[in-house]
C-alpha positions, 0 to 999 in steps of 0.5 A: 557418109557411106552407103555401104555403112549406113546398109551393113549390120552393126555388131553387139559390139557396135551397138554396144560403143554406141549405147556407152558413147550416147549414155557418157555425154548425156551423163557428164552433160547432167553431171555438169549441167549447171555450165552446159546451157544458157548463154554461157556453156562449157559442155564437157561432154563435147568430147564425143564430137571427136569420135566421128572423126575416128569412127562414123558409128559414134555419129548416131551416139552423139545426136542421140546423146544431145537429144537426151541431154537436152530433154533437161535444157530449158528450152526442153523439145525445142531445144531437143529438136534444133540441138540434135538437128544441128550436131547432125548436120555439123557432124556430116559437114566436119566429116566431109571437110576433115575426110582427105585431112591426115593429120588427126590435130589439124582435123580437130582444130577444124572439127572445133572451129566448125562447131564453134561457128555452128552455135548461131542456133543455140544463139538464135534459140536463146535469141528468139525465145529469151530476147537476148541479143543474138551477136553477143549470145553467140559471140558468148555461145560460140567463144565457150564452144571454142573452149570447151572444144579446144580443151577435150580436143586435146583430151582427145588427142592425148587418149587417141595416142594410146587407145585405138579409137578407130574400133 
């Protein structure tokens, strides 16, 4: 990311988008909280992986969002660490691999991609911690990233053409 807009000052405003961004995923993510752990998860809430793509400030909203969210998971701090830990590291990697992309689609169905391949950790959590087998878990794991990803990437897309997500 950008020194100059990791140093600058952010606006009431700013903080403000953060703070809704943080607070929706933590909320559908409880709302829905039945499908969006274990080894089977369909996370409604990874919508808010896009924004980033728009704007780098909803990069903190969504770490934070996960680490909140994940409080309830039942591998509590754990999972609060690792989970929050990894949507950072894979939020910068998408960044840098979408940052000379134009084409906003193409930029998703790699954004999806990449966090569908980036669900060894929750496999290897639920590996480590459950004894489940770890290829299937993340073959299960990372099939329902790619399709909750798939769906709200979409969504995003379909919003994106009417709101300026970039302010």
């Amino acid at each position: 990311m950008n020194k100059k807009y990791l140093l600058q000052e952010l606006t009431v405003s700013d903080l403000s988008k953060i703070a809704l961004v943080t607070t929706l995923y933590v909320v559908i993510t409880f709302a829905f909280s039945a499908i969006s752990f274990g080894p089977i998860q369909f996370r409604l809430a990874e919508i808010f992986n896009f924004l980033p793509l728009f704007n780098k400030r909803y990069v903190p909203s969504v770490v934070l969002g996960v680490a909140i969210a994940n409080f309830v998971s039942p591998l509590g701090i754990i999972d609060v660490i690792v989970g929050s830990l990894s949507t950072f590291l894979v939020l910068l990697i998408v960044l840098l691999v979408t940052q000379q992309m134009t084409s906003l689609k193409n930029k998703i169905i790699v954004t999806s991609l990449i966090f569908a391949l980036s669900m060894f950790t929750v496999a290897g959590m639920l590996a480590v911690f459950y004894h489940m087998p770890f290829w299937i878990t993340y073959g299960f794991v990372a099939l329902g990233e790619a399709l909750s990803m798939g769906l709200t990437g979409c969504l995003i897309y379909g919003v994106s053409q009417r709101i300026d997500l970039t302010q």
